[in-house]
N, CA and C atoms of all chains as a GROMACS GRO file, in nm:
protein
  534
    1UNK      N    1  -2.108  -1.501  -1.292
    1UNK     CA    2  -2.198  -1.424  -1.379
    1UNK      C    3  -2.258  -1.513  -1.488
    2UNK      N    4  -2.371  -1.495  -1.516
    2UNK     CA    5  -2.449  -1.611  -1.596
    2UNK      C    6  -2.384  -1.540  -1.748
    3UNK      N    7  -2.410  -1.587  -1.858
    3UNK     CA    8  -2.383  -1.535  -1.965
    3UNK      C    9  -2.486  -1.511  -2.046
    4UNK      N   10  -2.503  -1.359  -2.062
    4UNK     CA   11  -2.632  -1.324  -2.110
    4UNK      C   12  -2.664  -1.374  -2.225
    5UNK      N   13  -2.585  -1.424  -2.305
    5UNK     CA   14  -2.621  -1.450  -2.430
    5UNK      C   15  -2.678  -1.585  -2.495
    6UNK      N   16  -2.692  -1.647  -2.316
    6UNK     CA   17  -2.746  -1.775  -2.370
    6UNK      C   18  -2.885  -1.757  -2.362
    7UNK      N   19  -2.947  -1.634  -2.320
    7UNK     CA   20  -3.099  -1.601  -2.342
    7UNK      C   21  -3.135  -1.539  -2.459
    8UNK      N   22  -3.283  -1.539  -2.480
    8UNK     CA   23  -3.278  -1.427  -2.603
    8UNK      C   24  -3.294  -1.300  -2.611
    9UNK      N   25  -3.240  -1.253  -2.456
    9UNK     CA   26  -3.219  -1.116  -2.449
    9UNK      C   27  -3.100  -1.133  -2.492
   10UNK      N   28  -3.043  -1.184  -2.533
   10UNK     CA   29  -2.872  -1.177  -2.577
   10UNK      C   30  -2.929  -1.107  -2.753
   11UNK      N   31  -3.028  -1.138  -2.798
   11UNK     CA   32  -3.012  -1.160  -2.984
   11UNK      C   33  -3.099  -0.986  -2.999
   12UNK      N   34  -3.161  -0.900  -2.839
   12UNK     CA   35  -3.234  -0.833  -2.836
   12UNK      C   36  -3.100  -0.715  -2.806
   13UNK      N   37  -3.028  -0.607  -2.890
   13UNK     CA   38  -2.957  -0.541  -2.894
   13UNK      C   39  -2.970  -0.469  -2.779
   14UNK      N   40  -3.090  -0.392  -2.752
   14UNK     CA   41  -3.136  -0.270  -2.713
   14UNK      C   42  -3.101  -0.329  -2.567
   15UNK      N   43  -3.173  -0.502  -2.552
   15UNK     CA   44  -3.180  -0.550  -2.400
   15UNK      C   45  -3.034  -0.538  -2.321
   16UNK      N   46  -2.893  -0.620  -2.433
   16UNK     CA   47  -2.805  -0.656  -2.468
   16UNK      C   48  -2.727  -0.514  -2.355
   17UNK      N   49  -2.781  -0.412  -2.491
   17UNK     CA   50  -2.690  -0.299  -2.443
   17UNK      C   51  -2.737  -0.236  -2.252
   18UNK      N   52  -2.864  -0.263  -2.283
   18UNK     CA   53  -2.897  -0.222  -2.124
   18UNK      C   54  -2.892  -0.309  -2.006
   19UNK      N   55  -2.845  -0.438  -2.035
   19UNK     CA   56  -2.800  -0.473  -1.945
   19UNK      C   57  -2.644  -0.504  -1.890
   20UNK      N   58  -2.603  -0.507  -1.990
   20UNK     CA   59  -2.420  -0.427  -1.990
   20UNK      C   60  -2.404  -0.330  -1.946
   21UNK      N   61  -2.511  -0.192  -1.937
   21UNK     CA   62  -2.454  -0.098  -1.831
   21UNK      C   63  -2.498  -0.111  -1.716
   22UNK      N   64  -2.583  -0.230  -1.665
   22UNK     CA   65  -2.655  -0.191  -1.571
   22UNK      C   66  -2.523  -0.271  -1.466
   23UNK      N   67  -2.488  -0.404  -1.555
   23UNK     CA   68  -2.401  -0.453  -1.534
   23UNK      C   69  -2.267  -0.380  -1.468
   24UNK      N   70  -2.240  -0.333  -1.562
   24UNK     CA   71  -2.121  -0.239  -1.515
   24UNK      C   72  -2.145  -0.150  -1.420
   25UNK      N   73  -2.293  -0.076  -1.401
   25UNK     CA   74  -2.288   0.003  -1.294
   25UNK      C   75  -2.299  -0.089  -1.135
   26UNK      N   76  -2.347  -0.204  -1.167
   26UNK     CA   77  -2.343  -0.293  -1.039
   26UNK      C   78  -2.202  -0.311  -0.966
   27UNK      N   79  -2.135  -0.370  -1.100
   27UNK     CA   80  -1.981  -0.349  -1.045
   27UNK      C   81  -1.912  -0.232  -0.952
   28UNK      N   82  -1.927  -0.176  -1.048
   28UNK     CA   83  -1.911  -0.011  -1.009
   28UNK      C   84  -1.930   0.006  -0.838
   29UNK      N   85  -2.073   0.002  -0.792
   29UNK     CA   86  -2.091   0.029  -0.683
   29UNK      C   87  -2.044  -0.090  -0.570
   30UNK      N   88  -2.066  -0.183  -0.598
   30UNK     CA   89  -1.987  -0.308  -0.564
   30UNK      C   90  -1.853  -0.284  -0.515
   31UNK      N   91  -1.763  -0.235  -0.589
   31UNK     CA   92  -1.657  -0.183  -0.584
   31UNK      C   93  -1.654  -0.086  -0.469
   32UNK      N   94  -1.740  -0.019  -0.484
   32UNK     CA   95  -1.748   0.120  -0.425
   32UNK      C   96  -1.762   0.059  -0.244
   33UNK      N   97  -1.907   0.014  -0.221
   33UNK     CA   98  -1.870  -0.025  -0.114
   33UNK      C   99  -1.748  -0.124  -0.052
   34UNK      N  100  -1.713  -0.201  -0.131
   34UNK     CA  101  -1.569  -0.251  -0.087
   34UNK      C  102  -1.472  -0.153  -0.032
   35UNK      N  103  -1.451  -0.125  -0.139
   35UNK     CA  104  -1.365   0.054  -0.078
   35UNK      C  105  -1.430   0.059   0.037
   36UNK      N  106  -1.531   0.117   0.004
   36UNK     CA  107  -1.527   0.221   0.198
   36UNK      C  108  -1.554   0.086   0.318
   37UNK      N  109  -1.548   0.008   0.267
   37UNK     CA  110  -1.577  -0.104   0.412
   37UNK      C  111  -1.413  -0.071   0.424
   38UNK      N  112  -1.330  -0.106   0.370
   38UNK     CA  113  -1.165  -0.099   0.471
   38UNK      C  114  -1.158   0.009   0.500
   39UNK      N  115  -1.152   0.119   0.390
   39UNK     CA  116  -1.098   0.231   0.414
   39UNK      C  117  -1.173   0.292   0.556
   40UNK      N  118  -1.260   0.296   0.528
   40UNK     CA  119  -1.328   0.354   0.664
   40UNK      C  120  -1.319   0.309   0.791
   41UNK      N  121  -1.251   0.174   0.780
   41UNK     CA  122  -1.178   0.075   0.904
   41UNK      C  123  -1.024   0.183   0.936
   42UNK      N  124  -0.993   0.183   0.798
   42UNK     CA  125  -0.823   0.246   0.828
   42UNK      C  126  -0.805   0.381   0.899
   43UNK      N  127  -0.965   0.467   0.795
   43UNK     CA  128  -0.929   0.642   0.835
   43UNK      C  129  -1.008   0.666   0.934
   44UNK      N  130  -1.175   0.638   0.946
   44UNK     CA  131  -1.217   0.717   1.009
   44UNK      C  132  -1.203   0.640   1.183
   45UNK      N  133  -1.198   0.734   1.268
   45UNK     CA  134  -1.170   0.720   1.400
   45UNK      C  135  -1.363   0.728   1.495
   46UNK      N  136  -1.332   0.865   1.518
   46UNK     CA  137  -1.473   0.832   1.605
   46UNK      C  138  -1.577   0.951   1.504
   47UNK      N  139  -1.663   0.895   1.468
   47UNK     CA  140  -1.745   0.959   1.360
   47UNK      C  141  -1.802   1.124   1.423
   48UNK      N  142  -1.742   1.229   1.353
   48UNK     CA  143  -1.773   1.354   1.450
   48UNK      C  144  -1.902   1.432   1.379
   49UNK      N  145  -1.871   1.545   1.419
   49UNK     CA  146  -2.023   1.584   1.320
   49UNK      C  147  -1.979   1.618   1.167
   50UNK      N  148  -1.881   1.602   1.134
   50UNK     CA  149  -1.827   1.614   0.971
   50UNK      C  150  -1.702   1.519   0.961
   51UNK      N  151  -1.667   1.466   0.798
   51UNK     CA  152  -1.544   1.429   0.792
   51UNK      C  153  -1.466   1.522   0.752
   52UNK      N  154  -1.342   1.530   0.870
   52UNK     CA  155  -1.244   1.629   0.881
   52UNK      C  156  -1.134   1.616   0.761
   53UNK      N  157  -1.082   1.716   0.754
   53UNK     CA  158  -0.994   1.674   0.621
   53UNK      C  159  -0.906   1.609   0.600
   54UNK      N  160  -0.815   1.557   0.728
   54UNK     CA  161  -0.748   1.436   0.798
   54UNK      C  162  -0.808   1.321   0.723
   55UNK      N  163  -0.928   1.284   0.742
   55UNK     CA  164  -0.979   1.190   0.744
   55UNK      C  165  -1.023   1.169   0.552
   56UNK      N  166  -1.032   1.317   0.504
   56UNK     CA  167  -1.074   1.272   0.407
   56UNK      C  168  -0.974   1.263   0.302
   57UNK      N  169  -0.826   1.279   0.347
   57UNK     CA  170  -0.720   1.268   0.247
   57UNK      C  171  -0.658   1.137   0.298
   58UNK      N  172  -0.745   1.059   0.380
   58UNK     CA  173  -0.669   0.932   0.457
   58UNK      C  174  -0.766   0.842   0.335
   59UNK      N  175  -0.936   0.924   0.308
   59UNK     CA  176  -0.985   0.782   0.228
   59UNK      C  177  -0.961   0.831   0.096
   60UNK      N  178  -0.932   0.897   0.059
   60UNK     CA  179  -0.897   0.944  -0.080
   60UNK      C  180  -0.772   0.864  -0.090
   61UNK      N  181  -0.689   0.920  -0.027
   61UNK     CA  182  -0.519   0.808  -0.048
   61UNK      C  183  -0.586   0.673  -0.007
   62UNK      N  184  -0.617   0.578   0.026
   62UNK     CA  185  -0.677   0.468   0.044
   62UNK      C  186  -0.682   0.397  -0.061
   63UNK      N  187  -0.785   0.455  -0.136
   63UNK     CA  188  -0.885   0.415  -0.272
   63UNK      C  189  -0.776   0.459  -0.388
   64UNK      N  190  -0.707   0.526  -0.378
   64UNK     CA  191  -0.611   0.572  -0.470
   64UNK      C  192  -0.462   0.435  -0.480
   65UNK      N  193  -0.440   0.438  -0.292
   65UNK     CA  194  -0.285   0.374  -0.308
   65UNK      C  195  -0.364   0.217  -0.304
   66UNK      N  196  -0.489   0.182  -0.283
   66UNK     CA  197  -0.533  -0.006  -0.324
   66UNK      C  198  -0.548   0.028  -0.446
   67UNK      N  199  -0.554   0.116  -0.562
   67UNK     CA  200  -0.572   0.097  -0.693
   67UNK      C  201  -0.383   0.060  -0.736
   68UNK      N  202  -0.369   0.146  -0.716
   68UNK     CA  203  -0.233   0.139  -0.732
   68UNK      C  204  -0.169   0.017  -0.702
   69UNK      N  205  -0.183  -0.075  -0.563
   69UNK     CA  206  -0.167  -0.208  -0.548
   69UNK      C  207  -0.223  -0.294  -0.622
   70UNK      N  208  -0.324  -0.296  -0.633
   70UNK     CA  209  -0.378  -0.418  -0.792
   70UNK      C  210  -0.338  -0.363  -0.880
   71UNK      N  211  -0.267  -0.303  -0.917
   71UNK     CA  212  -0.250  -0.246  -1.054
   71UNK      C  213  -0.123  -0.323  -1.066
   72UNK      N  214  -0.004  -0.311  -0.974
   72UNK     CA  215   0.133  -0.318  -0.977
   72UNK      C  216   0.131  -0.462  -0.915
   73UNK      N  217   0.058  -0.530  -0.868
   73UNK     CA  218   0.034  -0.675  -0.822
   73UNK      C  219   0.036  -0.739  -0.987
   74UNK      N  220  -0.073  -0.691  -1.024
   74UNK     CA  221  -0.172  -0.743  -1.165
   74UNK      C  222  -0.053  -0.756  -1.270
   75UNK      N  223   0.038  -0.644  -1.278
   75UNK     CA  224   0.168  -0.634  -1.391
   75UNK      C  225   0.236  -0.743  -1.330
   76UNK      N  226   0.292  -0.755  -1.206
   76UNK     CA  227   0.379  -0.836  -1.173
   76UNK      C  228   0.349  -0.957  -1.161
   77UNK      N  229   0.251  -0.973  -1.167
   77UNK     CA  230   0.193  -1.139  -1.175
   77UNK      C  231   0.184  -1.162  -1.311
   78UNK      N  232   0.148  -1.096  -1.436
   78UNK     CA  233   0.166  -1.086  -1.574
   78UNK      C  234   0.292  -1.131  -1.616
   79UNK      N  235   0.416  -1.098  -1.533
   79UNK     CA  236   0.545  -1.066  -1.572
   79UNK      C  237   0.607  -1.221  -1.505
   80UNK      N  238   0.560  -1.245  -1.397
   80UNK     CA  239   0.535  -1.388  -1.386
   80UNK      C  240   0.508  -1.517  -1.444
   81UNK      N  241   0.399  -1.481  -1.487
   81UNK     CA  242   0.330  -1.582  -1.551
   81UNK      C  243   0.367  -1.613  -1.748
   82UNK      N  244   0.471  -1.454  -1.765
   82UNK     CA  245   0.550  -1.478  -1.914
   82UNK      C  246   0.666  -1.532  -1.883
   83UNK      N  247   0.733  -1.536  -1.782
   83UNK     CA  248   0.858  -1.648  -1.711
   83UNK      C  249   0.826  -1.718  -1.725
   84UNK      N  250   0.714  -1.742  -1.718
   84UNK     CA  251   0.694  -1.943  -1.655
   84UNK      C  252   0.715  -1.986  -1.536
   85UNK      N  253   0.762  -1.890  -1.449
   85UNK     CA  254   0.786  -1.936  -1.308
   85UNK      C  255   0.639  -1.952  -1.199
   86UNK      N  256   0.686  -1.931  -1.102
   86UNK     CA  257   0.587  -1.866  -0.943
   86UNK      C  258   0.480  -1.962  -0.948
   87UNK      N  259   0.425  -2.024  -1.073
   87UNK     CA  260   0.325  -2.111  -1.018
   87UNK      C  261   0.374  -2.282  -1.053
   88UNK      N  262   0.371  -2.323  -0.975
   88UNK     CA  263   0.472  -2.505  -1.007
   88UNK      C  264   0.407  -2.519  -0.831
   89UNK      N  265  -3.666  -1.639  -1.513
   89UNK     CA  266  -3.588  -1.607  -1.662
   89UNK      C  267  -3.651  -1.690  -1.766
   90UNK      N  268  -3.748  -1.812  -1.752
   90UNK     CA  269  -3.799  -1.914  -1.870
   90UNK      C  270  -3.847  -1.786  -1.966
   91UNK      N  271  -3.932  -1.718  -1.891
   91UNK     CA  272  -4.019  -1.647  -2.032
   91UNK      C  273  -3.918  -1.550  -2.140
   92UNK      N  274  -3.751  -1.557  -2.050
   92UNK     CA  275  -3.696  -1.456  -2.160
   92UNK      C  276  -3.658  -1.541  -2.262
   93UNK      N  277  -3.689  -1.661  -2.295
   93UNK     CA  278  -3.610  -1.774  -2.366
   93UNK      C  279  -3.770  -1.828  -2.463
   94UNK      N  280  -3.858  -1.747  -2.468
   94UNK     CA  281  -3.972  -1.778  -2.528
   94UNK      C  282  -3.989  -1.665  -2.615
   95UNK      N  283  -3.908  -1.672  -2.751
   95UNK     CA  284  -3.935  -1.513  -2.848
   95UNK      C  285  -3.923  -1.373  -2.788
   96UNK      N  286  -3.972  -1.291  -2.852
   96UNK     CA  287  -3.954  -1.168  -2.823
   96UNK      C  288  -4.037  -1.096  -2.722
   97UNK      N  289  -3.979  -0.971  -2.641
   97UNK     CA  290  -4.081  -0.908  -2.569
   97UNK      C  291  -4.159  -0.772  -2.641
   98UNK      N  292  -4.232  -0.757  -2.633
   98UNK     CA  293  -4.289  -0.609  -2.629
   98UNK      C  294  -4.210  -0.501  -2.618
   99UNK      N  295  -4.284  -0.388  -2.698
   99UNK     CA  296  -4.170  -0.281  -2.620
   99UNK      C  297  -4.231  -0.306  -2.494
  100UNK      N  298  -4.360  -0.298  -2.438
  100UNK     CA  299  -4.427  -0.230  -2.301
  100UNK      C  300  -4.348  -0.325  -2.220
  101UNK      N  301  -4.326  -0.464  -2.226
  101UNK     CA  302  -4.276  -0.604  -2.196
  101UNK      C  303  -4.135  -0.518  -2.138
  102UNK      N  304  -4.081  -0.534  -2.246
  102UNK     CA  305  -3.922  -0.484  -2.239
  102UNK      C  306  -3.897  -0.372  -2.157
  103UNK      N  307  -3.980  -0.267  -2.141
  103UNK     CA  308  -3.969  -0.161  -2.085
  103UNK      C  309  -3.943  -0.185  -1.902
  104UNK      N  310  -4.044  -0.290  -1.883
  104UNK     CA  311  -4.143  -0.363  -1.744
  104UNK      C  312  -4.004  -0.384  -1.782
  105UNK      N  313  -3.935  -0.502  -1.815
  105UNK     CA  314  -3.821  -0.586  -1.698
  105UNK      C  315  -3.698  -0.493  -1.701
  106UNK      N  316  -3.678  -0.394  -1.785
  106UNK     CA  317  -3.582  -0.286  -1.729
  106UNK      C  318  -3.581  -0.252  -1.617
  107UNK      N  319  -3.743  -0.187  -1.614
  107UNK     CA  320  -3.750  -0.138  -1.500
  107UNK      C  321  -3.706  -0.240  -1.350
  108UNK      N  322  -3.761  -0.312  -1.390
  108UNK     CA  323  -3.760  -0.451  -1.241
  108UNK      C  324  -3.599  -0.424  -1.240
  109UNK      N  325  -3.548  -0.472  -1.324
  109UNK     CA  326  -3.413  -0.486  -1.328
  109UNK      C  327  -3.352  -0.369  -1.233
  110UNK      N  328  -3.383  -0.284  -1.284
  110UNK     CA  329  -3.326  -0.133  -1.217
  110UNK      C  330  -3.335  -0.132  -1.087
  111UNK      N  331  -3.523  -0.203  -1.054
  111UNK     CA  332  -3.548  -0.209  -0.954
  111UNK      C  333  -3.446  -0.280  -0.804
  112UNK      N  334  -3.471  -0.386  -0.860
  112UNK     CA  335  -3.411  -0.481  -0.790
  112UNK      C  336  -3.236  -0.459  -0.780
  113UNK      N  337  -3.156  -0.409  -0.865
  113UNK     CA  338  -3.028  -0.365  -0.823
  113UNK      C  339  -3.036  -0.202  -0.747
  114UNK      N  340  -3.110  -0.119  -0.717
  114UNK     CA  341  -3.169  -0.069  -0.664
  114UNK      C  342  -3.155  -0.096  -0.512
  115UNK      N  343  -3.266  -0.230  -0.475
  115UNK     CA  344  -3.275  -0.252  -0.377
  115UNK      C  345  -3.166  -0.316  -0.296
  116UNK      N  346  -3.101  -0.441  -0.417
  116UNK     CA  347  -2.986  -0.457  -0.359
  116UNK      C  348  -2.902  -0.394  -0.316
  117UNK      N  349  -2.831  -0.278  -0.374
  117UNK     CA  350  -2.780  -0.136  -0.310
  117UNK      C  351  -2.791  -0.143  -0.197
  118UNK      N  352  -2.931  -0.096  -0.146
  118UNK     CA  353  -2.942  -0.047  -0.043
  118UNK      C  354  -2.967  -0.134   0.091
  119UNK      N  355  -3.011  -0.240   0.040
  119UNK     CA  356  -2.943  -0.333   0.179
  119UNK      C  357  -2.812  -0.396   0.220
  120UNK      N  358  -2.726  -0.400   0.071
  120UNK     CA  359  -2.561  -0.399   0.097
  120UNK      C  360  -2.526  -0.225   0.214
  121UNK      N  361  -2.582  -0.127   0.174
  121UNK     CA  362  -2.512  -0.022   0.259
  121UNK      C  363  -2.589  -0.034   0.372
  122UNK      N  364  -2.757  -0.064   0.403
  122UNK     CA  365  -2.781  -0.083   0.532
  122UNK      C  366  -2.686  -0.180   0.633
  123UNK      N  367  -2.676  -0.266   0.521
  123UNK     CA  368  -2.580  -0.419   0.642
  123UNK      C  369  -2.445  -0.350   0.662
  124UNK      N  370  -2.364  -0.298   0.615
  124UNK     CA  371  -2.269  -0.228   0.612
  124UNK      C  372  -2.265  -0.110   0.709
  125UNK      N  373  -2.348  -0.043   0.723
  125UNK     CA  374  -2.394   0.086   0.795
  125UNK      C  375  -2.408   0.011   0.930
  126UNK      N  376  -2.460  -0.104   0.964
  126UNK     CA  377  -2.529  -0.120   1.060
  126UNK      C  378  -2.386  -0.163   1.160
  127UNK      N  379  -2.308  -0.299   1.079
  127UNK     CA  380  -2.206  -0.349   1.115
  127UNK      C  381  -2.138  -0.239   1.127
  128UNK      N  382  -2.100  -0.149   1.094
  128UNK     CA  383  -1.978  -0.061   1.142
  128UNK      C  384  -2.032   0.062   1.239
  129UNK      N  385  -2.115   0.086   1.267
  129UNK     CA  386  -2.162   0.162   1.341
  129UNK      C  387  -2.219   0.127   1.455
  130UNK      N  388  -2.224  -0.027   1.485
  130UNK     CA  389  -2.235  -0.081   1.610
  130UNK      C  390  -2.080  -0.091   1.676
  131UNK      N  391  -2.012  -0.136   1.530
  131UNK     CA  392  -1.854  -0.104   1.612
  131UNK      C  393  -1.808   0.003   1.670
  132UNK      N  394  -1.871   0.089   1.595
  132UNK     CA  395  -1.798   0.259   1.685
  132UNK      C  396  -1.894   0.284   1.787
  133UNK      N  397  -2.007   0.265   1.797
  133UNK     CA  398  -2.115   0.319   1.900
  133UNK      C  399  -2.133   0.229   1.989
  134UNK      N  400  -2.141   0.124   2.006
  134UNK     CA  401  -2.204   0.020   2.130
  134UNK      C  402  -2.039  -0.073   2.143
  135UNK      N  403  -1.998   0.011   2.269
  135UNK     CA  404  -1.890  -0.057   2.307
  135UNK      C  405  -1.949  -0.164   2.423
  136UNK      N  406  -2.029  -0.156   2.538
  136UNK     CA  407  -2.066  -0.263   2.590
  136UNK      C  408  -2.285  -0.256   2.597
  137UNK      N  409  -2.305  -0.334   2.503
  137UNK     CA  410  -2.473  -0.294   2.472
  137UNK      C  411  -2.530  -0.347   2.606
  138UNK      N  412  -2.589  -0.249   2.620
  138UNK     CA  413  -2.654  -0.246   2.761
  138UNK      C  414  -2.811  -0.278   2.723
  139UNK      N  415  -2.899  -0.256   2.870
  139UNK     CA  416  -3.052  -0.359   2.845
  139UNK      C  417  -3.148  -0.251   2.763
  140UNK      N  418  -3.064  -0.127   2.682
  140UNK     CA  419  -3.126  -0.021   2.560
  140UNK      C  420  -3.066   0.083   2.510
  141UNK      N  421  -3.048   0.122   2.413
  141UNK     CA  422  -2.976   0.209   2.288
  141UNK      C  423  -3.001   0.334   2.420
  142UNK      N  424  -2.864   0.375   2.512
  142UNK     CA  425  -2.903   0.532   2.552
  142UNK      C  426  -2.890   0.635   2.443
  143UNK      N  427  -2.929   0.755   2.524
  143UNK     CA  428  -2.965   0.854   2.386
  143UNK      C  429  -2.794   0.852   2.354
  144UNK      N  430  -2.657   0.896   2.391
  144UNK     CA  431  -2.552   0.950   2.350
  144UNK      C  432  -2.500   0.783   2.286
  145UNK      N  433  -2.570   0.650   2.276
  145UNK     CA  434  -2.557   0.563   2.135
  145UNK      C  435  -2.617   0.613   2.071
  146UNK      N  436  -2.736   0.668   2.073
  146UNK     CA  437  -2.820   0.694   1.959
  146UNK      C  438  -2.800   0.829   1.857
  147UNK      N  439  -2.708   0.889   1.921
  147UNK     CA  440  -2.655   0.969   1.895
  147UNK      C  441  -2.542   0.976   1.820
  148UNK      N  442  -2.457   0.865   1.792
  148UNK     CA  443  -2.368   0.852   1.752
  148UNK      C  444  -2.403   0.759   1.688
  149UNK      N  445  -2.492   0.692   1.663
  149UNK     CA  446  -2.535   0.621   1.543
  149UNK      C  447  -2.539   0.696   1.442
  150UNK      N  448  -2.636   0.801   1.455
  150UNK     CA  449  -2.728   0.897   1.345
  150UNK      C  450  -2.549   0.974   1.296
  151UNK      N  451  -2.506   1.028   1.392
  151UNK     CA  452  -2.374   1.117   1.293
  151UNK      C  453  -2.267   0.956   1.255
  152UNK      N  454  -2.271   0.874   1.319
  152UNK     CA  455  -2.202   0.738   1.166
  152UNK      C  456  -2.289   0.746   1.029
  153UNK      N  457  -2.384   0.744   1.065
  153UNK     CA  458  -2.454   0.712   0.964
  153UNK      C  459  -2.438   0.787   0.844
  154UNK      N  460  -2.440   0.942   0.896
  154UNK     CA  461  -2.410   1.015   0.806
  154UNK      C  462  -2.243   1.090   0.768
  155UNK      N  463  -2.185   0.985   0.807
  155UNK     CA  464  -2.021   1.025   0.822
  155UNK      C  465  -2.037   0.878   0.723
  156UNK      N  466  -2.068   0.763   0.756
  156UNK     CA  467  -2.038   0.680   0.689
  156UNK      C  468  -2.132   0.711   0.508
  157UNK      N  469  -2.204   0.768   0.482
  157UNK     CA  470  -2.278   0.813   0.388
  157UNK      C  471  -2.156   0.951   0.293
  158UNK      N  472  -2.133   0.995   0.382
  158UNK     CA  473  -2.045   1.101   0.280
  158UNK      C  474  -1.898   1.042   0.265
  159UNK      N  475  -1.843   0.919   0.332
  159UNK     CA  476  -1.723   0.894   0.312
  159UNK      C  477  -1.768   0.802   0.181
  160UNK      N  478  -1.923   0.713   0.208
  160UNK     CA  479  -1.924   0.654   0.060
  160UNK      C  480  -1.911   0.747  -0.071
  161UNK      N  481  -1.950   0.864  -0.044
  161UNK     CA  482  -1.982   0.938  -0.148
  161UNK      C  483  -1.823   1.005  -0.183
  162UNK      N  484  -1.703   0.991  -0.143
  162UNK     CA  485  -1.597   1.034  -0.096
  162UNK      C  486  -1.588   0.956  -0.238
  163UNK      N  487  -1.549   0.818  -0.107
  163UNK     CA  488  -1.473   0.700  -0.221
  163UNK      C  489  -1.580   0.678  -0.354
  164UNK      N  490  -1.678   0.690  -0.400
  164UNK     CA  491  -1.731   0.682  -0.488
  164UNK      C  492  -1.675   0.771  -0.591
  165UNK      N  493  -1.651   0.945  -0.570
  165UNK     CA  494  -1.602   1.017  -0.641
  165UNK      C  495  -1.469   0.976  -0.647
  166UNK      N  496  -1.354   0.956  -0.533
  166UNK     CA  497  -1.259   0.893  -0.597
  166UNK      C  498  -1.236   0.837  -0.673
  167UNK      N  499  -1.275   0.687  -0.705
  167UNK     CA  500  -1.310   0.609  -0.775
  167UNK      C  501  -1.349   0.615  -0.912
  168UNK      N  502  -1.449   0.717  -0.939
  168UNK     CA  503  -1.488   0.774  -1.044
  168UNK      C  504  -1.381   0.869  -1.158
  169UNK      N  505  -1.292   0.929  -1.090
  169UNK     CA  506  -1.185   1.017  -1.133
  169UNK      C  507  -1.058   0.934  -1.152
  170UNK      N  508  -1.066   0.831  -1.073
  170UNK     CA  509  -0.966   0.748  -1.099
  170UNK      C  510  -0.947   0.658  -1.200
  171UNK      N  511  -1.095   0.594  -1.250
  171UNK     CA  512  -1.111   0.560  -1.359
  171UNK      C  513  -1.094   0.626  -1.499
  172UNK      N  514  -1.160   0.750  -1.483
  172UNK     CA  515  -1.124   0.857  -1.549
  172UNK      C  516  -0.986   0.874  -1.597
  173UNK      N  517  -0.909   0.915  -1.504
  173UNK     CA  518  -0.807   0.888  -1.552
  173UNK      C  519  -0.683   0.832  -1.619
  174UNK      N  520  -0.746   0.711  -1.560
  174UNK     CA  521  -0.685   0.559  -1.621
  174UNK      C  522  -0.741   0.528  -1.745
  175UNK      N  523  -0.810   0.559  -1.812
  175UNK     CA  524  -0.926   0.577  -1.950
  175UNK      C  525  -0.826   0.631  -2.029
  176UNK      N  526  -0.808   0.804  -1.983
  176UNK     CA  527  -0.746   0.923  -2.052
  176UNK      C  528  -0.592   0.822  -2.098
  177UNK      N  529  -0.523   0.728  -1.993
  177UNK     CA  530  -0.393   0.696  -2.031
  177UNK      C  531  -0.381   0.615  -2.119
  178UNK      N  532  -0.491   0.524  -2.131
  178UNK     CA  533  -0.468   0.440  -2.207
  178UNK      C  534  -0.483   0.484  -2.350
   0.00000   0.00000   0.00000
């Protein structure tokens, strides 16, 4: 990511602020399709004329239990890295 | 980007590269979910591609397409509530 503030839209508040959300909403969706590229590898089977509810508590738990994995990765690598150990 | 490094813009100025801006992540969007759409829906539909799309591929393109469209919209709301939530805890 470039750093906005080495332009002089950085010193332009209004620019500043609107491109920090636009920012964040990029992420956002970014994210979003990540999600459904696996998940939709994991749940959905053969695409029918609706997603069945099988399918839609398979991508809901998905997106829920990979949050939950970076989350509990992210602490434990934190908890790591105040040891001093795991990386040598 | 030179001209953003040359003083100030206009409002009308400023307004214009919002917009572009908008624009163009916009577009990006939507050719990340076309390439996406396309790649996974050749996986489920064209198991051996023959010398043209018969109608019952073509058929099962159009309901991926729109199976793969509401599961984005699935995980998007997930996502959204999940953050949400994780906000509220902190």
């Amino acid at each position: 990511m470039t750093d906005l503030s080495d332009f002089s839209a950085g010193k332009d508040s209004e620019l500043q602020d609107f491109l920090l959300v636009e920012k964040q909403k990029a992420q956002f969706h970014a994210q979003i399709h990540e999600f459904n590229d696996f998940c939709w590898d994991k749940c959905v089977d053969k695409p029918g004329s609706k997603l069945d509810s099988r399918t839609e508590t398979c991508l809901t738990n998905c997106v829920e239990r990979f949050i939950d994995v970076s989350l509990l990765i992210t602490n434990r690598f934190a908890q790591m890295l105040e040891k001093g150990g795991g990386m040598h | 980007m030179d001209s953003l490094s040359t003083g100030s813009l206009s409002g009308a100025q400023k307004e214009e590269l919002m917009d572009q801006v908008k624009q163009q992540i916009a577009i990006a969007n939507a050719q990340e979910l076309l390439t996406k759409m396309s790649e996974k829906c050749f996986k489920k539909c064209i198991n051996k591609p023959g010398t043209a799309l018969d109608n019952s591929e073509q058929k099962c393109i159009a309901m991926c397409m729109d199976r793969y469209m509401d599961s984005w919209n699935l995980v998007s709301r997930t996502y959204s509530s999940r953050i949400q939530r994780e906000r509220n805890n902190m």
